[in-house]
N, C-alpha and C positions, 0 to 999 in steps of 0.2 A: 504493500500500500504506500508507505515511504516513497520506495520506488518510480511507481505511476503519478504520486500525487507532483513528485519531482519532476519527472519529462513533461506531464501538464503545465506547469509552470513555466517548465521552460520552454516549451515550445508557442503558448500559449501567451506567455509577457514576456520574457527575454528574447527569444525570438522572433518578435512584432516587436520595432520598435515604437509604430504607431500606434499600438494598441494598448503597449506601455503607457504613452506620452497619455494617449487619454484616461487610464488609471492613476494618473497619478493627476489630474487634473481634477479628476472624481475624488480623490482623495483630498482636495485642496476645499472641496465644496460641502464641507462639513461632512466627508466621508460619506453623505447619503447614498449621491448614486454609486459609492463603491459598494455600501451594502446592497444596494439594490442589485448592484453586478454578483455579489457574493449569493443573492437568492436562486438565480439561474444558476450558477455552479452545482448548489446544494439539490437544484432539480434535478441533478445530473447530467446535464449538459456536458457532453463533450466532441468533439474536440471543444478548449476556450471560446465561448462567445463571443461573438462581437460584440465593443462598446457601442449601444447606438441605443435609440428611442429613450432618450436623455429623459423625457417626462417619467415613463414607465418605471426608468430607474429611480428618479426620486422617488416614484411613488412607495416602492417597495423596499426602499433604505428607511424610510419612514414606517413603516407597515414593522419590518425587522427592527428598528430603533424602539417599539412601541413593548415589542415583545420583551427586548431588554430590561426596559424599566419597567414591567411589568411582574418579570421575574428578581428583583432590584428591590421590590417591592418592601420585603419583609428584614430586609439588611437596612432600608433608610427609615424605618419601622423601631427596629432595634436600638440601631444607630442614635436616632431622638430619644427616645424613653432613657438610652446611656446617658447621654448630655444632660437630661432633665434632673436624672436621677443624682446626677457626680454634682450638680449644680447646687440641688436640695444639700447633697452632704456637707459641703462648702460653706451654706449659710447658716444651719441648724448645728453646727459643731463648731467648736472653736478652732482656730488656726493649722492646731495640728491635729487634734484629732477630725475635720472636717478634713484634711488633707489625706491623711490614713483611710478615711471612710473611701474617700473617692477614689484610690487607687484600690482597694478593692472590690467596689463598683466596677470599675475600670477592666480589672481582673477577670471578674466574672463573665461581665457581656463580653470583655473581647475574644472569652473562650464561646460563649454563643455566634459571635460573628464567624467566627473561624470553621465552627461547624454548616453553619451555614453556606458558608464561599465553599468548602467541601463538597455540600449538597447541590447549590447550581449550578460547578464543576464540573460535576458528574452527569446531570440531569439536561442541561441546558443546550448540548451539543446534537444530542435527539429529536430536545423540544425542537429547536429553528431549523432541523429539515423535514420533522413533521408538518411545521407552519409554512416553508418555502414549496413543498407539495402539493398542500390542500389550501393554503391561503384563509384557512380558518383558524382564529385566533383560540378558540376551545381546544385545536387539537396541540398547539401549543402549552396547555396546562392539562393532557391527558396523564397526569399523573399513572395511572393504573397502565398506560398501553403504553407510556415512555419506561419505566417501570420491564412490563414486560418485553420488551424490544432489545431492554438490556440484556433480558434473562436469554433470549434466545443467540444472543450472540457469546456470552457468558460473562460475568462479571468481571473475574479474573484477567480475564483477557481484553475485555474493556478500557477497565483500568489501565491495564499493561499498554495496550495501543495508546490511551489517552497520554501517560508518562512519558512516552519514548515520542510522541508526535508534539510534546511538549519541549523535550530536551532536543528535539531536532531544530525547531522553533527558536529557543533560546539560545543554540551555541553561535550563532552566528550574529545573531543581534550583543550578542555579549563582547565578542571578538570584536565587531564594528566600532561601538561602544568605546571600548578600551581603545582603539588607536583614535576615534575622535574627540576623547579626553585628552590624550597625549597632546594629539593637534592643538586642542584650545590652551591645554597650558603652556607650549613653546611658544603659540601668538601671541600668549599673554603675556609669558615674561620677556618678548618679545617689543611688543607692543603698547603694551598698557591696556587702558581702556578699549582703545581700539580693536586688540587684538582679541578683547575679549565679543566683543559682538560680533567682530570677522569668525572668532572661534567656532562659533554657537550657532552663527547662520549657515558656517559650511555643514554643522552636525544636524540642523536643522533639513537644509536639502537632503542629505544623503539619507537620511531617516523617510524624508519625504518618498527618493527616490524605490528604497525599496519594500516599501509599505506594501503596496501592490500585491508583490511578489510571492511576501508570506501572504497575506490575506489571500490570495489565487491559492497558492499549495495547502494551507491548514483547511481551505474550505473543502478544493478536493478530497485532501484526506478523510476529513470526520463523512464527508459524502459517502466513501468508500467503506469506513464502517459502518454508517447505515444500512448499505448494499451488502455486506458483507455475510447476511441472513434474509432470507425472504419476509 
């Protein structure tokens, strides 16, 4: 899956430079019609689509952006009740012990958040090819058939693909990363001030530049483990 979701990419946006240039144009435009290009992916499209019917695609960057925060939901749920809660401990206690209070507050929910970002982790890569499918936003909170969709491909090996399509994901961004810090700090101490927004804007482009490219490969992939069971 690696594999295929790899030569799709590349054949797909490294190999179009044109169809690069308009992914990353999509990407500039609050990412919507790249999500919208990411839904077609998830339909299973392949070879790469073509970037075109620019409406459509907002529409469906929109449609997919909707599903996120919808799934987003119960973390900006939690999230507040935290704040409220560490805020109350702050005023009802005195200095230290209101401080004490709220780092255990603290404690607590951000061991709830964590389990949470676990559970959309897991769940959420399902839900938006079930929703990019059927265009039904219920099938997007099919819990019980995203759930069983899992089962049938098998958990273990869910996970396992999700991990390794993660750590494919990250090594390269990481690598990137590290020599466009390097950069900004030779232009900085280079430079000054100067150097530091010369830094920032070349890391800025090249971030821009290969945005695309994972977003192209991670969509295929998780496509592919959807496919991966009938």
């Amino acid at each position: 899956m690696i594999g295929d979701s790899f030569a799709y990419a590349k054949e797909g946006v490294m190999g179009n430079t044109g169809r690069w240039f308009k992914l990353i144009i999509a990407t500039l435009l609050l990412e919507l019609p790249l999500m919208g290009y990411i839904m077609k992916i998830l339909r299973g499209e392949k070879p790469a689509p073509e970037v075109e019917n620019w409406g459509s695609l907002f529409i469906d960057g929109i449609k997919l952006l909707i599903v996120y925060i919808i799934w987003l939901i119960p973390v900006i749920i939690v999230y507040g009740i935290m704040m409220i809660a560490m805020g109350a401990a702050f005023m009802s206690g005195g200095e230290e012990a209101g401080a004490m209070a709220g780092l255990a507050i603290a404690g607590i929910f951000g061991l709830i958040l964590f389990v949470l970002y676990i559970i959309i982790a897991l769940l959420l890569p399902i839900a938006i090819v079930r929703f990019a499918r059927t265009g039904n936003f219920g099938e997007a909170l099919n819990f019980s058939a995203i759930r069983a969709h899992i089962g049938k491909i098998g958990w273990i090996s869910y996970i396992i693909a999700l991990i390794l399509g993660g750590i494919v994901v990250a090594i390269p961004i990481v690598i990137i990363e590290v020599i466009l810090m390097i950069i900004v700090g030779v232009l900085t101490a280079a430079l000054s001030y100067i150097g530091i927004i010369l830094g920032f804007l070349i890391f800025g482009i090249v971030i821009l530049i290969i945005a695309p490219v994972i977003a192209v490969f991670y969509s295929r992939y998780i496509t592919l483990i959807f496919d991966s069971v009938s």
